[in-house]
C-alpha positions as CSV (number, residue, x, y, z in Angstrom):
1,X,-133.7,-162.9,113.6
2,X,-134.7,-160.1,115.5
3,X,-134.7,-155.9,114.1
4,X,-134.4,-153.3,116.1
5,X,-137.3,-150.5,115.3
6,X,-136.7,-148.2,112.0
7,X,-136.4,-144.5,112.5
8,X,-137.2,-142.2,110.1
9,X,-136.5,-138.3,110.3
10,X,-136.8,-135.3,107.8
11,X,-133.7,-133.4,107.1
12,X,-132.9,-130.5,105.0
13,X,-135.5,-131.6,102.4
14,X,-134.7,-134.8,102.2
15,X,-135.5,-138.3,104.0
16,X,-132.6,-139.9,106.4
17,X,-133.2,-143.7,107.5
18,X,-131.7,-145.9,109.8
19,X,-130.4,-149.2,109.7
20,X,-131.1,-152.7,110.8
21,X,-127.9,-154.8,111.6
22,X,-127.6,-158.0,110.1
23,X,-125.6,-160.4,111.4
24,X,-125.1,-162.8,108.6
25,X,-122.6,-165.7,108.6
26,X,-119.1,-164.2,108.8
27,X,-119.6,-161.0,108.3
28,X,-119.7,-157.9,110.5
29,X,-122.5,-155.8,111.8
30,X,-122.1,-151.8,110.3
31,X,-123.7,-149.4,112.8
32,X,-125.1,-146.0,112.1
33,X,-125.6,-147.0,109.2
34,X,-128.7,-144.4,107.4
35,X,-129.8,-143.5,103.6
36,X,-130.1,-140.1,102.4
37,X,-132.2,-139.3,99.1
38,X,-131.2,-136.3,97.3
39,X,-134.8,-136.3,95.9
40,X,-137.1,-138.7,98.2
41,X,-140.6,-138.2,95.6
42,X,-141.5,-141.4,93.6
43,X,-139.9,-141.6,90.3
44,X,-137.8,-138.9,90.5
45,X,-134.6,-139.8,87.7
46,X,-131.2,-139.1,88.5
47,X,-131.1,-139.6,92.2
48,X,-128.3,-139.8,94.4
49,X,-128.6,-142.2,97.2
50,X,-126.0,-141.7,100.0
51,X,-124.9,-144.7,102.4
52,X,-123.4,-143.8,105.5
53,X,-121.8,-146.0,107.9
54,X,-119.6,-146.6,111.3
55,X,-117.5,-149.7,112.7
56,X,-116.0,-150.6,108.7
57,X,-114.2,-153.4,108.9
58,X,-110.5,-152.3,107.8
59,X,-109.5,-155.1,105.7
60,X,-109.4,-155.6,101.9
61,X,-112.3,-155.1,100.3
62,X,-112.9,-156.3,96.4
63,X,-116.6,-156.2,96.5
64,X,-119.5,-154.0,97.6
65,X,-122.8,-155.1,97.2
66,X,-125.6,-153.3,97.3
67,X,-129.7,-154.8,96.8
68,X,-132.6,-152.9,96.7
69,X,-135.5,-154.6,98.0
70,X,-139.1,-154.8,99.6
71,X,-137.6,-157.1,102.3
72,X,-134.9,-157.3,104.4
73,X,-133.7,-160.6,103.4
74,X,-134.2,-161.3,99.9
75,X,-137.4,-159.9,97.9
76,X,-138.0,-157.7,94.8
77,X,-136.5,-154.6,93.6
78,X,-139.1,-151.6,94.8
79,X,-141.9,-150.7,92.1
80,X,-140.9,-148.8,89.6
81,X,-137.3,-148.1,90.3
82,X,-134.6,-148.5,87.8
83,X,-131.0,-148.7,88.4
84,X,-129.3,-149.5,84.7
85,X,-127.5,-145.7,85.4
86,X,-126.6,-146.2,88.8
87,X,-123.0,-145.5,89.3
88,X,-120.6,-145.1,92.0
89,X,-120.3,-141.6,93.0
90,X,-116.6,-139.6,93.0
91,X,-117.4,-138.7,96.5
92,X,-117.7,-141.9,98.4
93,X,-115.1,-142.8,101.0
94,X,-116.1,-145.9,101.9
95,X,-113.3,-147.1,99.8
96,X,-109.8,-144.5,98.8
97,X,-110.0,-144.6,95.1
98,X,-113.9,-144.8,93.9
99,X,-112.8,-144.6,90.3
100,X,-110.7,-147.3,90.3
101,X,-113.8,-149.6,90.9
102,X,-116.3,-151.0,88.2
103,X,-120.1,-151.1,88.7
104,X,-122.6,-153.9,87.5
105,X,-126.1,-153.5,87.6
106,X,-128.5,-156.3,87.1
107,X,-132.0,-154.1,86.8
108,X,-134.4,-156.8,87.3
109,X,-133.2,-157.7,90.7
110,X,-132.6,-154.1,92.0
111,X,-128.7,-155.4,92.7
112,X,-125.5,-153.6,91.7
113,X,-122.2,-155.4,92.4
114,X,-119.4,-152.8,92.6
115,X,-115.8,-154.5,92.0
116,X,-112.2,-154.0,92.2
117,X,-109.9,-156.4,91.5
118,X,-107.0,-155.4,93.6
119,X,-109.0,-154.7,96.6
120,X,-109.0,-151.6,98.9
121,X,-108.8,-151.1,102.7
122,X,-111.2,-148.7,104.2
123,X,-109.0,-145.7,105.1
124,X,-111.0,-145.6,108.4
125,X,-113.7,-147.8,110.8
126,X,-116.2,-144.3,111.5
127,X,-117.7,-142.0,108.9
128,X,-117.7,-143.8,105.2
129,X,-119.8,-143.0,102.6
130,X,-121.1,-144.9,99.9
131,X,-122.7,-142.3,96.8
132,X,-125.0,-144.0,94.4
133,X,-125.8,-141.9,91.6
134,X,-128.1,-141.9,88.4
135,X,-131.3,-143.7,89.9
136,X,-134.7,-143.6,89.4
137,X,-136.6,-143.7,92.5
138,X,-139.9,-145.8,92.5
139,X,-142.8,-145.3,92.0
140,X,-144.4,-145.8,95.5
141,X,-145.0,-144.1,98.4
142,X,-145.0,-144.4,102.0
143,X,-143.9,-147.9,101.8
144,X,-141.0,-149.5,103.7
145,X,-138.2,-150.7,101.5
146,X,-134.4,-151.6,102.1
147,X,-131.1,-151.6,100.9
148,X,-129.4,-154.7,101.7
149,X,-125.5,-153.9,101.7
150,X,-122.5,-155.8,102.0
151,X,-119.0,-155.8,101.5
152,X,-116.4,-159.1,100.3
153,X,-112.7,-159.8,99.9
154,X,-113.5,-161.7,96.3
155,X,-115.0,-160.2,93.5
156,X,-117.5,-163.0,93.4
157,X,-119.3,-160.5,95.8
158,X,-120.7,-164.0,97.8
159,X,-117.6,-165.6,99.7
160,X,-115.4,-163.6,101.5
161,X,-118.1,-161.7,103.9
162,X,-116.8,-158.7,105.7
163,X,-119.5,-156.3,106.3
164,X,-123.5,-155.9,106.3
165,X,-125.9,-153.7,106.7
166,X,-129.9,-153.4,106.1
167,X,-131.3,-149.6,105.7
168,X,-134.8,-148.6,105.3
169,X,-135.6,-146.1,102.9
170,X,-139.3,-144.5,101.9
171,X,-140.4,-142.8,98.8
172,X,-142.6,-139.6,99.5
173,X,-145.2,-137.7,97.0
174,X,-143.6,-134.1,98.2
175,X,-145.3,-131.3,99.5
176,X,-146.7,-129.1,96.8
177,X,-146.3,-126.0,98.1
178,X,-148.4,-122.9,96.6
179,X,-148.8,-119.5,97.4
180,X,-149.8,-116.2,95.3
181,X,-149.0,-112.7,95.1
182,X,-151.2,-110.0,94.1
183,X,-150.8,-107.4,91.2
184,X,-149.6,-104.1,92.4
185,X,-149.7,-101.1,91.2
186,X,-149.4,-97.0,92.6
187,X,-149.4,-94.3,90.7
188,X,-148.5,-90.5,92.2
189,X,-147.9,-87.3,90.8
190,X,-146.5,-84.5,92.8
191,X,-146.1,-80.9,92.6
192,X,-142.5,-79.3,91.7
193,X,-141.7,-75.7,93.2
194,X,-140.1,-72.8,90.9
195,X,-136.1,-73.3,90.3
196,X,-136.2,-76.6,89.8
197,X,-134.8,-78.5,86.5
198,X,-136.5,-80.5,84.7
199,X,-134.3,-82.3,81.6
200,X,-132.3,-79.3,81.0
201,X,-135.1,-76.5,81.7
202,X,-135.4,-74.7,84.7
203,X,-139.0,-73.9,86.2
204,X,-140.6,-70.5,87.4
205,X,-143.9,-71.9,88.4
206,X,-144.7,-73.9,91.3
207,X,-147.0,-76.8,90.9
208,X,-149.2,-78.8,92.8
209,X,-150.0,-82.9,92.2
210,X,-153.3,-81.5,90.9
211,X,-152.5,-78.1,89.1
212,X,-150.3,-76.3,86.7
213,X,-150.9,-72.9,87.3
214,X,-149.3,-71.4,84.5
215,X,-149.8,-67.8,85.5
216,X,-149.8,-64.5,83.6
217,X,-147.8,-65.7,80.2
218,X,-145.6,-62.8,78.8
219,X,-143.7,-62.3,75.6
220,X,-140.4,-61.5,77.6
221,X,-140.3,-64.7,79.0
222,X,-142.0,-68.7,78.5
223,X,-143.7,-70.2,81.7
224,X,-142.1,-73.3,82.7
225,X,-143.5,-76.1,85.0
226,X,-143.1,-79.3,85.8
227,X,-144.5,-82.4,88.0
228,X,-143.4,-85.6,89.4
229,X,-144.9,-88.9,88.2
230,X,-143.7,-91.9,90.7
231,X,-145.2,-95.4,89.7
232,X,-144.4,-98.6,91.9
233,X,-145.2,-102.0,90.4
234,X,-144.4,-105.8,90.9
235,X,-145.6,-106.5,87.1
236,X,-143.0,-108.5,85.4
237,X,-143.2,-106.5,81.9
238,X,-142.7,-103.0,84.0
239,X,-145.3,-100.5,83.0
240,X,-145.6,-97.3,80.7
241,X,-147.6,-94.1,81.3
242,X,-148.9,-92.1,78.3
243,X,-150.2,-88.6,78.3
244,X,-152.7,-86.0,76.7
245,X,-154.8,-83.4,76.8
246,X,-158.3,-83.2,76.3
247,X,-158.3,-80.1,73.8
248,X,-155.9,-77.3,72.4
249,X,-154.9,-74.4,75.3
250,X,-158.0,-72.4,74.7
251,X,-159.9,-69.4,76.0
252,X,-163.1,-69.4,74.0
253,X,-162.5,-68.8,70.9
254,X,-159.1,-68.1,71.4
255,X,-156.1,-70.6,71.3
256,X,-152.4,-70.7,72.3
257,X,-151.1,-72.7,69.4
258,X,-149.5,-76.1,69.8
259,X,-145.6,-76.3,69.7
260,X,-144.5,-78.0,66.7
261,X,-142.5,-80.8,68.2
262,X,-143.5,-84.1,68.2
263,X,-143.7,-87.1,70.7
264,X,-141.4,-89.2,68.2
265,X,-139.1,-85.8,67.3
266,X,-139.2,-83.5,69.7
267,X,-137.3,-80.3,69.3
268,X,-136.1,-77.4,70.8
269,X,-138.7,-75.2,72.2
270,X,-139.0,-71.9,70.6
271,X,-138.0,-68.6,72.0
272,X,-139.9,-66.2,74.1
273,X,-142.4,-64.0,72.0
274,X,-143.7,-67.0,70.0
275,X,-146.5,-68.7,71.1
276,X,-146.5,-72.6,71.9
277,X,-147.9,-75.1,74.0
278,X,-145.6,-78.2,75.0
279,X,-144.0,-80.7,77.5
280,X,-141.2,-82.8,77.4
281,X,-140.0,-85.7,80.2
282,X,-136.8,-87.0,81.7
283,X,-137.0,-90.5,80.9
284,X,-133.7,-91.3,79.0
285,X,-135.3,-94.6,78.0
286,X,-138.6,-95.0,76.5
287,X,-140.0,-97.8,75.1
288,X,-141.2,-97.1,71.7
289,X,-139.1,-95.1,68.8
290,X,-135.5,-93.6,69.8
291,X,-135.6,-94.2,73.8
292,X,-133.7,-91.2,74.6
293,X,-135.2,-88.7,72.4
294,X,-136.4,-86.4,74.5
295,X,-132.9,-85.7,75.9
296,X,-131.0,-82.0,76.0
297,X,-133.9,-79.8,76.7
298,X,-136.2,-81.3,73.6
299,X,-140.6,-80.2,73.9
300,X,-143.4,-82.2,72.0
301,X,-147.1,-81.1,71.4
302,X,-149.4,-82.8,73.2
303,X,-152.0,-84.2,71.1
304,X,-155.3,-85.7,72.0
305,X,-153.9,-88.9,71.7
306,X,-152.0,-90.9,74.5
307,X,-148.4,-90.0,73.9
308,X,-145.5,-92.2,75.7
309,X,-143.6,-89.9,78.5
310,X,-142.3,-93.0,81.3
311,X,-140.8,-96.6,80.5
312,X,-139.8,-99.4,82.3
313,X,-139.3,-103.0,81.2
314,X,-138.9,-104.2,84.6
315,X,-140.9,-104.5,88.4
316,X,-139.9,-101.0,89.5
317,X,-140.5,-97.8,91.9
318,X,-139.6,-94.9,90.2
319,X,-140.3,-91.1,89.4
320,X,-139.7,-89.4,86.2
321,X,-140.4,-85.7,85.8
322,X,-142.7,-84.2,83.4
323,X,-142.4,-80.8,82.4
324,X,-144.9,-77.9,80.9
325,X,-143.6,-74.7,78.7
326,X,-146.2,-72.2,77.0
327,X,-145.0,-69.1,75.2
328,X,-147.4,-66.3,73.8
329,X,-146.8,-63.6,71.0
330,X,-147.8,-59.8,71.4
331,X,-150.5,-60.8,69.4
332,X,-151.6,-63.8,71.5
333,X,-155.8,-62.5,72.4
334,X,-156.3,-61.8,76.1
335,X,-158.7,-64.4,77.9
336,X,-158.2,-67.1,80.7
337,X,-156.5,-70.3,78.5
338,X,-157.2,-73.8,80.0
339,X,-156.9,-77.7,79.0
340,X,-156.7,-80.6,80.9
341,X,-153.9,-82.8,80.8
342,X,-154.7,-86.3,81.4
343,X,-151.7,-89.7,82.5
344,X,-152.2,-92.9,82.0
345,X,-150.4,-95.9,83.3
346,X,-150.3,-99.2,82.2
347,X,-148.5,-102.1,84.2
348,X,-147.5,-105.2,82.2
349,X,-148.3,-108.5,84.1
């Protein structure tokens, strides 16, 4: 007996094999027949296997048997593979009702005889399917190995030959595939010009990403400022920037007084004529104590401790808007007041 050549292709992620006709005693040669894998890597558990083939014979069928093997005629069931599961999937069409049919596995031979007593007739000669589910593949690769089908008119699945069909299958490792992608992380501030808001407050000093140039403070009126903090990141925890200041608002011996907010109660920043030193932020939702705290116009002092003013929990671009507010009373000593303010940002990887 003579085989044609086996063909082997890669589709869609998954192996597709041709057949070899067999032309056993009184039964029909399938064509097209061809295998597809839903999971083709060595013992890989719940597999589907799918049969497909053309030129069915049309005639009562009351058996299909199917043989996994090393050989074409004969041989062992494949290392490593198990089919005690396998069962005949809803979706063949090689026969019209595949829940009316009862499956027997024998393991140790690799064969599964698939039975229905009151035979049925393949609704057509082209296109049927044949779905084995619930297998374990085996548990070697890049080895030849076959399914030996064939169809009967007696459930004895041995006299009665209609149909037959060898296909080759293989078992693959699978491709690991790898790749990386690198922490990132930007951090910006930028200025904000005079008439701007900034949560609830409206500025009269213009800013630069690198100064707050309070100017000449007054009793009539506080000095309001603000900046824009954008941070991009692809860490999966999101990030959090703190701030501070490196000292109190001072000018010598001097000092503008802190306002008496605080970063986990801010409050309403006192009225022109009293001094105070503050910011606040837009961020509706922080990350530590009440998340939207800072809300409706609310100042903190800063302190020279990191203080949270920008949340996320999440890989983000964003900008939230910082503000400044300092407020002097007629008493306040003349001088030149200064501090440094200082952001932090922290991703979370």
């Amino acid at each position: 007996m003579k085989f044609s050549k086996i063909t082997l292709a890669v589709l869609a992620g998954v192996l597709v094999f041709a057949g070899l006709p067999v032309m056993g005693v009184n039964a029909a040669s399938l064509t097209s027949g061809g295998a597809t894998l839903s999971d083709s890597r060595i013992s890989q558990t719940g597999v589907s296997y799918t049969l497909q083939f053309s030129n069915v014979t049309t005639s009562t069928t009351r058996c299909i048997r199917v043989q996994f093997s090393d050989a074409t005629t004969g041989g062992s069931k494949p290392t490593g593979m198990t089919i005690t599961s396998l069962a005949l999937g809803g979706t063949s069409n090689y026969v019209p009702t595949p829940a009316s049919w009862s499956v027997a596995n024998t393991d140790a031979t690799g064969v599964s005889q698939i039975t229905f007593a009151a035979g049925e007739t393949p609704a057509s000669a082209t296109g049927r399917t044949v779905v084995l589910n619930t297998i374990t593949n085996g548990s070697v690769a890049a080895t030849s190995y076959f399914v030996q089908f064939s169809t009967f008119s007696n459930t004895d699945c041995s006299t009665g030959p209609i149909d037959s069909q060898v296909i080759a299958f293989i078992y693959t490792n699978g491709q690991l595939v790898t790749a990386t992608v690198d922490p990132t992380l930007s951090f910006t501030i930028a200025g904000v010009a005079t008439a701007q808001t900034v949560n609830g407050a409206t500025t009269n000093v213009t800013t630069t990403g690198t100064t707050v140039p309070l100017g000449a403070l007054t009793t009539g009126s506080n000095r309001i400022a603000a900046q824009d903090l954008t941070v991009g990141t692809n860490a999966q925890g999101g990030y959090t920037v703190t701030v501070r200041y490196t000292g109190t608002f001072t000018s010598g011996a001097n000092t503008i007084a802190d306002f008496s907010g605080t970063n986990a109660t801010p409050a309403t920043f006192t009225a022109a004529g009293t001094p105070g030193f503050g910011y606040t932020t837009n961020d509706a939702t922080l990350g530590t104590g009440s998340a939207g705290r800072f809300s409706s116009n609310n100042w903190a002092a800063f302190t020279t401790s990191p203080l949270e003013v920008a949340y996320n929990a999440a890989p983000v671009s964003e900008t939230t808007r910082v503000g400044y507010q300092a407020g002097i009373a007629s008493t306040t000593s003349a001088g030149s007041y200064s501090t440094t303010v200082v952001y932090v940002v922290t991703p979370t990887y």
